[in-house]
C-alpha positions as a Markdown table, in Angstrom:
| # | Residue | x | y | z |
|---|---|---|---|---|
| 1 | Unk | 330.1 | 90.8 | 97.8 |
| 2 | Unk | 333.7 | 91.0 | 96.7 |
| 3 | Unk | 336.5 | 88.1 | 98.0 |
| 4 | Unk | 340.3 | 89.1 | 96.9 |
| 5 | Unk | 343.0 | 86.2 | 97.4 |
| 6 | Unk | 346.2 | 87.7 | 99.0 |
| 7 | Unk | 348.1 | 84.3 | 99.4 |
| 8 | Unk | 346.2 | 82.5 | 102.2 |
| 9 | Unk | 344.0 | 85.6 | 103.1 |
| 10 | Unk | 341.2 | 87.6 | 102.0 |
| 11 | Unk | 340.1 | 91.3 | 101.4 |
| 12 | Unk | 336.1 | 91.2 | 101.6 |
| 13 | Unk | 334.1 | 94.0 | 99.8 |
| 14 | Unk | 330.7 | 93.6 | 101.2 |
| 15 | Unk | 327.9 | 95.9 | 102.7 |
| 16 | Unk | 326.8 | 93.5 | 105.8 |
| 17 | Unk | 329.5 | 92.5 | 107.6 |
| 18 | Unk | 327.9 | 88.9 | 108.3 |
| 19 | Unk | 328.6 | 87.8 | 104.7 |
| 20 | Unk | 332.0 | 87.2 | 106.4 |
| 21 | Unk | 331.4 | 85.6 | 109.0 |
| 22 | Unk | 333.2 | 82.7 | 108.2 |
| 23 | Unk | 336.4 | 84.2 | 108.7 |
| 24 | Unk | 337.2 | 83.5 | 112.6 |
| 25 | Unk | 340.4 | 86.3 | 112.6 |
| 26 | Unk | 339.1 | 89.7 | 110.8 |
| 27 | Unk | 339.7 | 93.0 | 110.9 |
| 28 | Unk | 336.4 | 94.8 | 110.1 |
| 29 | Unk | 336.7 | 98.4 | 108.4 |
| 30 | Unk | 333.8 | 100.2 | 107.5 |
| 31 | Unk | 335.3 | 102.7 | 105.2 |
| 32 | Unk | 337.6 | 102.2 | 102.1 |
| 33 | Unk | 340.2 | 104.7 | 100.3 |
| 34 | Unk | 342.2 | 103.9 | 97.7 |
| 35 | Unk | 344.8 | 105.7 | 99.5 |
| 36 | Unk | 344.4 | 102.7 | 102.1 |
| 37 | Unk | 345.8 | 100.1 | 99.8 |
| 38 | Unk | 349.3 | 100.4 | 101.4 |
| 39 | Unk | 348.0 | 99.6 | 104.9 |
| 40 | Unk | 346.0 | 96.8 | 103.4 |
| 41 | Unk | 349.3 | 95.1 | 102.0 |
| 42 | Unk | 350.9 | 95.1 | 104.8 |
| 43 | Unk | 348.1 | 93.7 | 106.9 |
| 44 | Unk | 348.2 | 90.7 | 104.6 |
| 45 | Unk | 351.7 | 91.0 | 103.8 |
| 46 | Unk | 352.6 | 90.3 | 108.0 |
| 47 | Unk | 352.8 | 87.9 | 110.6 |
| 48 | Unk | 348.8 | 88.8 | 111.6 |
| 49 | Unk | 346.1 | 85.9 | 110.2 |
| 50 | Unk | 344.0 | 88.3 | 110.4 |
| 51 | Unk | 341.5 | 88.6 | 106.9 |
| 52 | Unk | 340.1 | 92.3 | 106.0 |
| 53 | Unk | 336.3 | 92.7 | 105.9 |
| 54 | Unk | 335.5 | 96.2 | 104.2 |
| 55 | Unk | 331.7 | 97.0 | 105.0 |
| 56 | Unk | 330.6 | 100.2 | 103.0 |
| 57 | Unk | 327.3 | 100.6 | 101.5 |
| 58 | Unk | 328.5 | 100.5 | 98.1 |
| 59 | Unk | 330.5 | 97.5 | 98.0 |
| 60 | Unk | 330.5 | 97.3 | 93.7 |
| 61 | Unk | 332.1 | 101.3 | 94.0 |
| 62 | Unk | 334.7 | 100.7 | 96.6 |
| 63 | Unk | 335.8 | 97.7 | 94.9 |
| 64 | Unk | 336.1 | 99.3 | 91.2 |
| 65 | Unk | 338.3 | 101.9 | 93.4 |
| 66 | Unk | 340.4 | 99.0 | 94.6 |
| 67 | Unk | 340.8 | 97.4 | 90.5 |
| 68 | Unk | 342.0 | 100.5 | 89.9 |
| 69 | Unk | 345.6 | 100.2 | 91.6 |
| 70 | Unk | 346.2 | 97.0 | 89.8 |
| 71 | Unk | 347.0 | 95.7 | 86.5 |
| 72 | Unk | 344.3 | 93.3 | 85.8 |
| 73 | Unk | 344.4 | 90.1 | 84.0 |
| 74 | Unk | 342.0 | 87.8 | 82.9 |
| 75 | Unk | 342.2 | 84.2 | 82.6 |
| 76 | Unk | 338.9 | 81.2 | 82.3 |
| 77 | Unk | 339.4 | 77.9 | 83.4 |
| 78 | Unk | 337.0 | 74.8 | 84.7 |
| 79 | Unk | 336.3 | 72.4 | 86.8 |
| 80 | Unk | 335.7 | 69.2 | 84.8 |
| 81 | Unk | 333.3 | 66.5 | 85.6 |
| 82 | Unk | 333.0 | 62.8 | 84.4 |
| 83 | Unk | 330.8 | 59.9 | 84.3 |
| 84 | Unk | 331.6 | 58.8 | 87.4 |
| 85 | Unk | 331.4 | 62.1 | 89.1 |
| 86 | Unk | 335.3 | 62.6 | 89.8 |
| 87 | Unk | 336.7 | 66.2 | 89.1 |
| 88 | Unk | 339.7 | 66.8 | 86.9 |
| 89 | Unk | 342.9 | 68.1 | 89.1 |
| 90 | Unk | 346.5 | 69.9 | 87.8 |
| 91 | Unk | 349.1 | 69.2 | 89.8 |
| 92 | Unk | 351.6 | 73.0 | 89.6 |
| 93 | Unk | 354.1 | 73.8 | 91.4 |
| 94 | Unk | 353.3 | 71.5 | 94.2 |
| 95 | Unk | 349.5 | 72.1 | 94.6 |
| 96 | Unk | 346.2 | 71.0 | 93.5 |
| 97 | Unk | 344.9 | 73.0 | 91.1 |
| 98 | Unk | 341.9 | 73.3 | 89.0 |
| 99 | Unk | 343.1 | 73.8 | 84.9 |
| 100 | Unk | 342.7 | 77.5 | 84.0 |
| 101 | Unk | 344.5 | 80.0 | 82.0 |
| 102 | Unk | 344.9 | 83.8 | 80.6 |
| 103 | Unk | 342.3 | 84.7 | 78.1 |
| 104 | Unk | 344.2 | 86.0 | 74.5 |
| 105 | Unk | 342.9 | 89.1 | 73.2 |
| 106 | Unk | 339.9 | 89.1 | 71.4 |
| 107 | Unk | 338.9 | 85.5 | 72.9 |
| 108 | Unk | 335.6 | 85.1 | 74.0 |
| 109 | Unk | 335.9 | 83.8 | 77.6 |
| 110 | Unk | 334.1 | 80.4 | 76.7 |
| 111 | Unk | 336.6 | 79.6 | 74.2 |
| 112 | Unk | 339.7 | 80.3 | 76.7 |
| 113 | Unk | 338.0 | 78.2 | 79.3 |
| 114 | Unk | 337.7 | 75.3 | 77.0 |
| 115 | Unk | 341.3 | 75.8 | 75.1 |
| 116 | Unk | 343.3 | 75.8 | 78.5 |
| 117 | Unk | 341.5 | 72.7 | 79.7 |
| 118 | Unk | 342.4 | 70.8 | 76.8 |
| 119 | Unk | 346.2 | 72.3 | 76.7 |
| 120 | Unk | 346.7 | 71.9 | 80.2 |
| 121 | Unk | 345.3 | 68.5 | 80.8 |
| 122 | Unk | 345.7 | 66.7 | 77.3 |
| 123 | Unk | 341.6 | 66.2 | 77.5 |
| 124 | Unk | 338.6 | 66.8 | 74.8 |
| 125 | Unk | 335.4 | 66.2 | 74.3 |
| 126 | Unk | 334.4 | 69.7 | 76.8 |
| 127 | Unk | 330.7 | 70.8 | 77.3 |
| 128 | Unk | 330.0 | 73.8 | 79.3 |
| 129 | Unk | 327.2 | 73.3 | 81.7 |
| 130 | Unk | 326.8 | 76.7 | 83.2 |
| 131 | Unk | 329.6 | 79.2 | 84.5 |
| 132 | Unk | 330.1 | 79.8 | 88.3 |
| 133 | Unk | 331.9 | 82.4 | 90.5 |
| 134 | Unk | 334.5 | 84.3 | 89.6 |
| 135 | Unk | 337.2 | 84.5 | 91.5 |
| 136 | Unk | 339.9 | 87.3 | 92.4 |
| 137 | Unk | 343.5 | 86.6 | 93.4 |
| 138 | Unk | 346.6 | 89.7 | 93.4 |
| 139 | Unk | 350.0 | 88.7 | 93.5 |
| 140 | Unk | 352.9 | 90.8 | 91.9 |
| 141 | Unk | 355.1 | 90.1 | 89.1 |
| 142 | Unk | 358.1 | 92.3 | 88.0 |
| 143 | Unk | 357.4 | 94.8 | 91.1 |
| 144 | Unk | 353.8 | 95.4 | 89.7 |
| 145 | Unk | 350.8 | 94.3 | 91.1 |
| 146 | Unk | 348.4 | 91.8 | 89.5 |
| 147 | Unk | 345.1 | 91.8 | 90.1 |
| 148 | Unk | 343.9 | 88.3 | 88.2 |
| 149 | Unk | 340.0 | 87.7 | 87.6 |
| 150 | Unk | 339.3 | 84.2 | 86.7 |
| 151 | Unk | 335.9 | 83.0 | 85.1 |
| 152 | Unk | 335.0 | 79.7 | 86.0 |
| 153 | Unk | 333.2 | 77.1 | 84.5 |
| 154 | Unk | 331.6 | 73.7 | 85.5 |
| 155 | Unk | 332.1 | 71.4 | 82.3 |
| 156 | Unk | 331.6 | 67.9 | 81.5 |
| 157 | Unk | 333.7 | 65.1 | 79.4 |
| 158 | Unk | 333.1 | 61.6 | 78.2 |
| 159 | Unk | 336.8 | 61.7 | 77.3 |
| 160 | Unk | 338.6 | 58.5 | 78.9 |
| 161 | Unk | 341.9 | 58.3 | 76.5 |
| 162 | Unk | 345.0 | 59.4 | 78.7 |
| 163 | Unk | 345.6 | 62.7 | 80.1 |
| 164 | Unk | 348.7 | 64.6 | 79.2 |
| 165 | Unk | 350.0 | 67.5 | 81.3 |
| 166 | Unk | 351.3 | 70.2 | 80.0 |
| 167 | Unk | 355.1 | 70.1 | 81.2 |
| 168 | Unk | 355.8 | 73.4 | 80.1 |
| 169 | Unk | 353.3 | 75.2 | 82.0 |
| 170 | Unk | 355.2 | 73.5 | 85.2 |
| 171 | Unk | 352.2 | 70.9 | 85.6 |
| 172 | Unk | 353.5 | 67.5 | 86.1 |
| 173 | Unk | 350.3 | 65.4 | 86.7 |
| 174 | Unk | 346.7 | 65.6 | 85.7 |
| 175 | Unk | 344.7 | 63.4 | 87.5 |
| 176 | Unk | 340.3 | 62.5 | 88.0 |
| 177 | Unk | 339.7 | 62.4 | 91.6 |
| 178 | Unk | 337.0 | 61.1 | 93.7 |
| 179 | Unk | 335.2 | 63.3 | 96.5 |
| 180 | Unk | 337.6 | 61.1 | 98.8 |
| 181 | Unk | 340.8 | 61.8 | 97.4 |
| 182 | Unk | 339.7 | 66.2 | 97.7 |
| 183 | Unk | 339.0 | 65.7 | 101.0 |
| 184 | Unk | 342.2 | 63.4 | 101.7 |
| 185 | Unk | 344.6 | 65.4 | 99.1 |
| 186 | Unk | 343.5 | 68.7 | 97.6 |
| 187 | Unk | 342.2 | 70.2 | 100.3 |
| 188 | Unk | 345.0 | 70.1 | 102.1 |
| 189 | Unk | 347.4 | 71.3 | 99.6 |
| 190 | Unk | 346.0 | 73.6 | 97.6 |
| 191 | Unk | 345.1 | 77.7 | 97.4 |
| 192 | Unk | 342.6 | 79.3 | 99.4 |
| 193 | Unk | 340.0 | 80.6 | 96.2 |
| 194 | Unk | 340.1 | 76.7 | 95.3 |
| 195 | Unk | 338.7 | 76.0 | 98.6 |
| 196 | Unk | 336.3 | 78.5 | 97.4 |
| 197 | Unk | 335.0 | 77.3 | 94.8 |
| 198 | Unk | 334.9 | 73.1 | 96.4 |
């Protein structure tokens, strides 16, 4: 299964439609056509909170299909863990925000995910401990449109010196939060793949 961020909805490409059951306003399709995408956009794009549950046999084909309309753009980032279990937060453009970042050509995606934790937050001292979901957002830029994959990463950090955000990247605080202050702060300011991957 396939979940693309539009804003606060989702596109699912999956081949059993209760994968998505968790959305409680869908529109199910069981087909997919590349020459669809304009419909899709402005489904999302409108007043309707309806998300968009594509059920096709071959969910990995119809969704190469889909990457194909897009520029696509890679970025790795992480979700950070200390030793006393809190999680390591951006705060960008006024939302929560796990620290992530494009990948440079040539970079291995380990690398990237590491170097825009320690730009973004000021922080060293990063271990990967294993990588998890990706996760698919589109938005577009310049009137074209971005498909962005990021890699994800659960990491680990003795570091305890201060953390610096990195003002020119529009984050103006980088915090450790407890399980408490997610559920009282993040989660109700921040984007729907972060949700996701909490």
């Amino acid at each position: 299964m396939y979940k693309v961020f539009v804003n606060e909805k989702v596109i699912c490409f999956t081949n059993n439609e209760e994968n998505c059951n968790q959305f409680e306003q869908k529109l199910v399709l069981h087909f997919f056509s590349i020459e669809y995408i304009h419909f899709l956009f402005l489904l999302l794009n409108g007043e309707d909170k309806k998300n968009i549950v594509i059920v096709v046999t071959d969910y990995e084909v119809a969704f190469k299909k889909f990457q194909k309309y897009f520029k696509i753009i890679r970025a790795a980032g992480g979700i950070v863990s200390n030793k006393n279990n809190e999680k390591l937060f951006i705060y960008r453009l006024d939302k929560w925000d796990f620290p992530k970042g494009k990948v440079e050509k040539g970079e291995e995606i380990k690398t990237a995910a590491i170097r825009e934790v320690e730009e973004e937050c000021g922080i060293t001292d990063l271990t990967i401990l294993k990588q998890l979901q990706d996760t698919y957002h589109v938005y577009s830029f310049k009137d074209q449109l971005i498909l962005k994959q990021t890699y994800w990463f659960e990491l680990t950090s003795s570091y305890s010196g201060e953390l610096v955000p990195q003002l020119e990247e529009d984050i103006t605080k980088v915090e450790w939060l407890t399980d408490v202050d997610i559920e009282n702060k993040v989660l109700a300011n921040t984007y729907a793949s972060i949700k996701e991957l909490l």
